[in-house]
C-alpha positions in Angstrom: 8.9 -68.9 13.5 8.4 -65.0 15.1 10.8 -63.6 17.7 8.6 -62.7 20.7 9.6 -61.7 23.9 8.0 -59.6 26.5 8.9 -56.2 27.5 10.1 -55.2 30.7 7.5 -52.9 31.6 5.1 -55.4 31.1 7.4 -58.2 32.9 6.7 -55.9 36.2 3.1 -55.9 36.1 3.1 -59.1 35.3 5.7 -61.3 36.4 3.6 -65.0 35.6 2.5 -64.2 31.9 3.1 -67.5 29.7 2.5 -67.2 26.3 1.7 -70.0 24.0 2.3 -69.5 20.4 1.1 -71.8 17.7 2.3 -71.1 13.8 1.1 -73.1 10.9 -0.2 -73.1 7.5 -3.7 -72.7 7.1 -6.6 -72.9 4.6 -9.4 -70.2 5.5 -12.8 -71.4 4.2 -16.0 -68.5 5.0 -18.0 -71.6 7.0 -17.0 -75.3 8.0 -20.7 -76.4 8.8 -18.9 -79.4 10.8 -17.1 -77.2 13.0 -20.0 -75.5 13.9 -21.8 -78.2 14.9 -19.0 -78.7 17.2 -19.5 -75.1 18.1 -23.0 -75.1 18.8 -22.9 -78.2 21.0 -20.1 -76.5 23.4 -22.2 -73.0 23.3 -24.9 -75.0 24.5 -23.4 -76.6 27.0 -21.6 -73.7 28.5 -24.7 -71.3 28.7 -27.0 -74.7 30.6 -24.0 -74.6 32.9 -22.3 -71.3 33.6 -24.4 -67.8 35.0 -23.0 -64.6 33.8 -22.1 -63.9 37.3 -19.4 -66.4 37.4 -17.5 -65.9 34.4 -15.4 -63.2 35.8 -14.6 -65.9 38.4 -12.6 -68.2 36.2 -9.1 -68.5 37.1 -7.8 -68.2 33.5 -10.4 -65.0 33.3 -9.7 -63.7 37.0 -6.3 -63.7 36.5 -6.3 -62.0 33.5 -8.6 -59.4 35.1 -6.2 -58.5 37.8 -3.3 -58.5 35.1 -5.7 -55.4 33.3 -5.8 -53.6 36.4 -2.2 -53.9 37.2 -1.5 -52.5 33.4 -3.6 -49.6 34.3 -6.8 -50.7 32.8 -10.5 -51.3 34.1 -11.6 -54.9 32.3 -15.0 -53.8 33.1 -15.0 -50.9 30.8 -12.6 -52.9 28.2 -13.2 -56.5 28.8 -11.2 -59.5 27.7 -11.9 -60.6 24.6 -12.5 -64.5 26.5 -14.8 -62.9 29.0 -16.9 -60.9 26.1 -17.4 -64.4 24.0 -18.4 -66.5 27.2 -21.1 -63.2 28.3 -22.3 -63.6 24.8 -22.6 -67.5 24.5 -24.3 -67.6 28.4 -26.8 -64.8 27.3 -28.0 -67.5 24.5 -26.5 -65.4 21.4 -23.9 -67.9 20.7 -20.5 -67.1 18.8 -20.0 -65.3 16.0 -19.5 -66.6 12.7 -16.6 -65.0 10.8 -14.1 -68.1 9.2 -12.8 -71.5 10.0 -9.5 -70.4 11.6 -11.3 -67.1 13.6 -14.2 -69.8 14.6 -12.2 -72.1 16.0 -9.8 -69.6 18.2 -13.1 -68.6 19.9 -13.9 -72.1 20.5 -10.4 -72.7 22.1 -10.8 -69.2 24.2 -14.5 -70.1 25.3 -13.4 -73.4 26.4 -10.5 -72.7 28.3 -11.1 -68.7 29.3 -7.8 -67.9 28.0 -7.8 -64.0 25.5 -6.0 -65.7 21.8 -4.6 -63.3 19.5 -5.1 -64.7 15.6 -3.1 -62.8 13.4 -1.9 -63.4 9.7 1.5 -64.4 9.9 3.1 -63.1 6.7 1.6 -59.0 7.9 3.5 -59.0 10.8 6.8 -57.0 10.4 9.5 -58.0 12.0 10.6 -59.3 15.6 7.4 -58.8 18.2 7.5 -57.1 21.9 4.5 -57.6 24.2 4.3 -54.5 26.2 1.6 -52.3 27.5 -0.1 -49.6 25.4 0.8 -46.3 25.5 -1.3 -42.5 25.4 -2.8 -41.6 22.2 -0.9 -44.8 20.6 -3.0 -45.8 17.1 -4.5 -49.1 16.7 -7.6 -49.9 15.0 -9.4 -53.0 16.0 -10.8 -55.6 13.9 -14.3 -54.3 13.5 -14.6 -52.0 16.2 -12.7 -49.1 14.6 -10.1 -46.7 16.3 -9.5 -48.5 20.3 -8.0 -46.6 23.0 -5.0 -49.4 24.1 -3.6 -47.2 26.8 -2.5 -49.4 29.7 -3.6 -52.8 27.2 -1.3 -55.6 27.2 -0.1 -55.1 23.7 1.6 -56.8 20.7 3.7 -54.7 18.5 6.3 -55.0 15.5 8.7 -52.4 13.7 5.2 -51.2 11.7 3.3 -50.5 15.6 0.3 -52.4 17.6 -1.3 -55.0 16.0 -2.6 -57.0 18.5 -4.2 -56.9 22.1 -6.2 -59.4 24.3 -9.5 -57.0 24.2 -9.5 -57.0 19.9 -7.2 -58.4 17.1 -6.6 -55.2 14.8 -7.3 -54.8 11.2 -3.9 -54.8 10.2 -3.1 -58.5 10.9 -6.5 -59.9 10.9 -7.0 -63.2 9.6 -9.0 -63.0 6.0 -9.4 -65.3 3.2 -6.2 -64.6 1.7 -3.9 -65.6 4.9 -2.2 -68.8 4.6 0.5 -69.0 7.6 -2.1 -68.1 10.8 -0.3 -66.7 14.6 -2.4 -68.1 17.4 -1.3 -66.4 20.6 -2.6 -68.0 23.9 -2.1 -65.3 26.9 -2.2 -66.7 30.3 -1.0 -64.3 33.6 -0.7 -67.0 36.0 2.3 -69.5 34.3 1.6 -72.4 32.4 -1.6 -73.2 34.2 -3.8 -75.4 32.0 -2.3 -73.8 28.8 -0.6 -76.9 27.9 -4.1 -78.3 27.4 -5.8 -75.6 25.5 -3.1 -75.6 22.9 -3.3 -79.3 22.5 -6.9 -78.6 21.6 -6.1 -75.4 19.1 -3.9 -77.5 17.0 -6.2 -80.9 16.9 -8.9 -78.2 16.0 -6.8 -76.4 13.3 -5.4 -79.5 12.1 -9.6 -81.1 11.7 -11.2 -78.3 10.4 -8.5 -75.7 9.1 -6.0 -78.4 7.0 -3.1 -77.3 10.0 0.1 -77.9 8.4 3.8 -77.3 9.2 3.0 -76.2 12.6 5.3 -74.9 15.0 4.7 -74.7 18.8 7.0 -72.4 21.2 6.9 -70.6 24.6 7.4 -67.1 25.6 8.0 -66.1 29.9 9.8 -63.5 31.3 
């Protein structure tokens, strides 16, 4: 089980971030064509019921939008990774396809509007500090190259970032070869429906992703 604790810096800003951390073994398979199923049928139903004008009215994505801007960061400019999948599913493109562990994180994080870090377990160094990111601080994100995390929430072990709620990073990123899998489920206002959205994560990893030895713990200031 990781040692994660929040940063007093961040604490300030943020004085009701939760998070809810799930840690299990995991097999990662390219494509589960039964999970998407289950995939496409909640895509569906989101974009027949949600405009892109409400998204950003949430409370798990409002709250995480004031949370950005008391960091020091505009989440129009660098949105939440939550409020980039549901834009994408309501505009009729769906979800990406990447693996069966990534696939069903975004199905948790569409469903709920929580950001979820994913991160490969056995690449993290060390104990982990949430804190806010800092000028010129590296991290390259997981497909999207070299990311300005100034004034990001931020994840970090003894090695640096490795995770924020705007892009996983390459570092950690979950590939064929991981086998014990980090979900990280980041609220800002307590434990408001996050007791439910992890319920679903492990059912989900446990179904589709052979879940096994799993481990559930909280994180608050």
């Amino acid at each position: 089980m990781k040692n994660i604790s929040i940063a007093p810096e961040l604490a300030d800003c943020c004085p009701d971030i939760f998070l809810s951390c799930i840690e299990c073994d995991v097999r990662v398979e390219p494509f589960r064509s039964d999970l998407w199923q289950v995939i496409e049928a909640s895509c569906k139903d989101i974009a027949e019921s949600l405009d892109v004008d409400a998204i950003r009215h949430i409370p798990t994505i409002a709250s995480s939008r004031e949370a950005y801007k008391a960091c020091g960061k505009d989440p129009a400019r660098y949105r939440l990774s939550a409020e980039a999948l549901l834009r994408r599913v309501v505009s009729g493109k769906g979800l990406y396809q990447i693996n069966n562990v990534v696939d069903v994180l975004n199905l948790v994080s569409i469903s709920s509007g929580f950001s979820i870090g994913g991160y490969d377990a056995d690449r993290i160094a060390g104990n982990v500090v949430m804190g806010i990111g800092r000028q010129d601080e590296p991290y390259a994100g997981l497909g999207r190259g070299e990311l300005n995390i100034e004034g990001l929430p931020v994840l970090r072990d003894r090695k640096g970032a490795f995770g924020t709620p705007t892009s996983d990073s390459e570092r950690t990123g979950v590939r064929e070869g991981t086998r014990r899998f980090l979900m990280v489920i980041i609220s800002y206002q307590g434990a408001y429906k996050i007791h439910e959205a992890s319920q679903a994560a492990i059912k989900l990893l446990t179904d589709f992703a052979s879940a096994s030895n799993i481990e559930t713990y909280q994180v608050t200031v």
